[in-house]
C-alpha positions in Angstrom: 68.6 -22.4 82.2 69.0 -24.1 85.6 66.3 -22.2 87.7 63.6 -22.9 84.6 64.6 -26.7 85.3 64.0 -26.1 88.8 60.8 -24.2 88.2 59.5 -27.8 86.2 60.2 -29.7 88.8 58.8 -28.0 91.3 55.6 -27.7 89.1 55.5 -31.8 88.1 56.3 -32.3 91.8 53.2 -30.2 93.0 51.0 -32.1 90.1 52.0 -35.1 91.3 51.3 -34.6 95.0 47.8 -32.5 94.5 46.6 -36.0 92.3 47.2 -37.7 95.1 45.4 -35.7 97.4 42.4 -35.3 95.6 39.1 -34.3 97.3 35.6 -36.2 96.9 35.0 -34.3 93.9 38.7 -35.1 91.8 37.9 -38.8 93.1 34.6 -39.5 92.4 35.3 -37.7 88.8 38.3 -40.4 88.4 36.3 -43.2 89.7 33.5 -42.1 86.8 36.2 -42.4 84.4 37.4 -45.9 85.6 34.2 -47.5 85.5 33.9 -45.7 81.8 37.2 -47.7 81.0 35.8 -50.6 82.1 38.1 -50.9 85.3 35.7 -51.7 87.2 37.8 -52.8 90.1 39.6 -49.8 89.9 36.7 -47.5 90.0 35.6 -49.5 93.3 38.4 -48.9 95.5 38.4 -45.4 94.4 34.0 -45.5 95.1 35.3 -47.1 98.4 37.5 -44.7 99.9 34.8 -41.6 98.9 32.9 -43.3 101.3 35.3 -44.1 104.0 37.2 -40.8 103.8 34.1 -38.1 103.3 30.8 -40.2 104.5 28.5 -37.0 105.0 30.2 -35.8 101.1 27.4 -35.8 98.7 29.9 -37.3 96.4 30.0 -40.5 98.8 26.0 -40.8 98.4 26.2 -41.3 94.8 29.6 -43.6 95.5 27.1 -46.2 97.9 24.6 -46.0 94.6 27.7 -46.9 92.2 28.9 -49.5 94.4 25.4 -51.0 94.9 24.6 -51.2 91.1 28.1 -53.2 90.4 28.0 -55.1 92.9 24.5 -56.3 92.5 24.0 -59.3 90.2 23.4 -58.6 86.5 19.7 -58.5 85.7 
């Protein structure tokens, strides 16, 4: 019964550290789903740092279009 309690914690552990570790993809996909929340400031750090972290990413192109349409004036 111990090693199958080890086994989960190494499995939440290594969840928890791959989130955090995401790629352009796994943040721009988060970032999607933000902005669909309506946390909008949320989604802009995380359009932010695609940009800053992988700015030749073609997931960083459509996070300069994102951040451009919310932080444009409302029409």
């Amino acid at each position: 019964m111990r090693q199958i309690h080890y086994w989960i914690l190494v499995l939440a552990c290594a969840l928890a550290f791959g989130a955090c570790s995401g790629g352009p993809a796994e943040l721009l996909d988060t970032a999607q789903l933000e902005e669909r929340q309506f946390n909008t400031a949320h989604a802009v750090e995380l359009y932010e740092e695609i940009v800053a972290k992988h700015p030749q990413s073609k997931e960083a192109e459509i996070a300069r279009e994102r951040l451009q349409a919310l932080q444009s004036p409302a029409q």
